[in-house]
N, C-alpha and C positions, 0 to 999 in steps of 0.2 A: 821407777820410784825416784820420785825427785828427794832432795833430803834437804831440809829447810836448816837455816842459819841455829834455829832456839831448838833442834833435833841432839836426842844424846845420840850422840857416837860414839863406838868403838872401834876399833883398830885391833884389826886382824890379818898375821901374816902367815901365807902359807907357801910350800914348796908343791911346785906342781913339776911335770917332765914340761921338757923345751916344747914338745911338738902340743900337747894340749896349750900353753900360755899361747905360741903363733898363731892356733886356731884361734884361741879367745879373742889378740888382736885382730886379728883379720876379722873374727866377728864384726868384732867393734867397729871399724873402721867402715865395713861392708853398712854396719844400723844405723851409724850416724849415733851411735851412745858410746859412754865408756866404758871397760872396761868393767870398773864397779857397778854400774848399772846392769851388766848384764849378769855380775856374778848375784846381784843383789836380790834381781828378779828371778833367777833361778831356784836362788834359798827360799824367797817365799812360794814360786808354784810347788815344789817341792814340800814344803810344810803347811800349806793347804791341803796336799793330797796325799798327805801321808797319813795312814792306817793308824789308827791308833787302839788297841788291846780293849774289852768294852772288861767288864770288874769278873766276869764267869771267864773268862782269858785269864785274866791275869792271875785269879785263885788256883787255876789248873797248871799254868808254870809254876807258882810257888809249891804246890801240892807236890811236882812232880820232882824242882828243884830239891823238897825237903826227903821224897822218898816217899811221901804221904799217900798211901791206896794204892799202889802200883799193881798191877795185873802180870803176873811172870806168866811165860806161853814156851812150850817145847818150838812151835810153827805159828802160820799164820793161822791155820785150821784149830789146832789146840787155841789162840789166842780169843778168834773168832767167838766157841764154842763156848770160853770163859767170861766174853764180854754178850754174848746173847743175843747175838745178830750171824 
């Protein structure tokens, strides 16, 4: 990702362990990019392919975060027998 002059920027600092930052430079220096280039590229493959919950996901964690329908089971087999499969 190149980042253009009229691009909003933010500034972001984080702590990483010594032995991942060496990898990073040695990346860098190995791709001929920087450092931010490579973290940069990483955040967007990464949020491209990240999963995202479709609305019957997410009803079902709220459902379950609120206690909502819950199914109690002694085992798997009681559990089983309760959900009808």
């Amino acid at each position: 990702m190149n980042v253009k002059n009229n691009e909003d920027i933010s500034r972001m600092t984080i702590d990483i362990p010594k032995k991942f930052h060496k990898q990073l430079k040695t990346l860098s220096a190995l791709l001929g990019k920087s450092m931010r280039e490579i973290v940069t590229e990483s955040i967007e493959n990464h949020l491209k392919n990240a999963k995202m919950p479709n609305k019957e996901t997410i009803k079902a964690i709220k459902d379950f975060e609120s206690g909502k329908d819950l199914k109690r089971a002694k085992n798997a087999e009681d559990l089983f027998k309760k959900l009808g499969i």
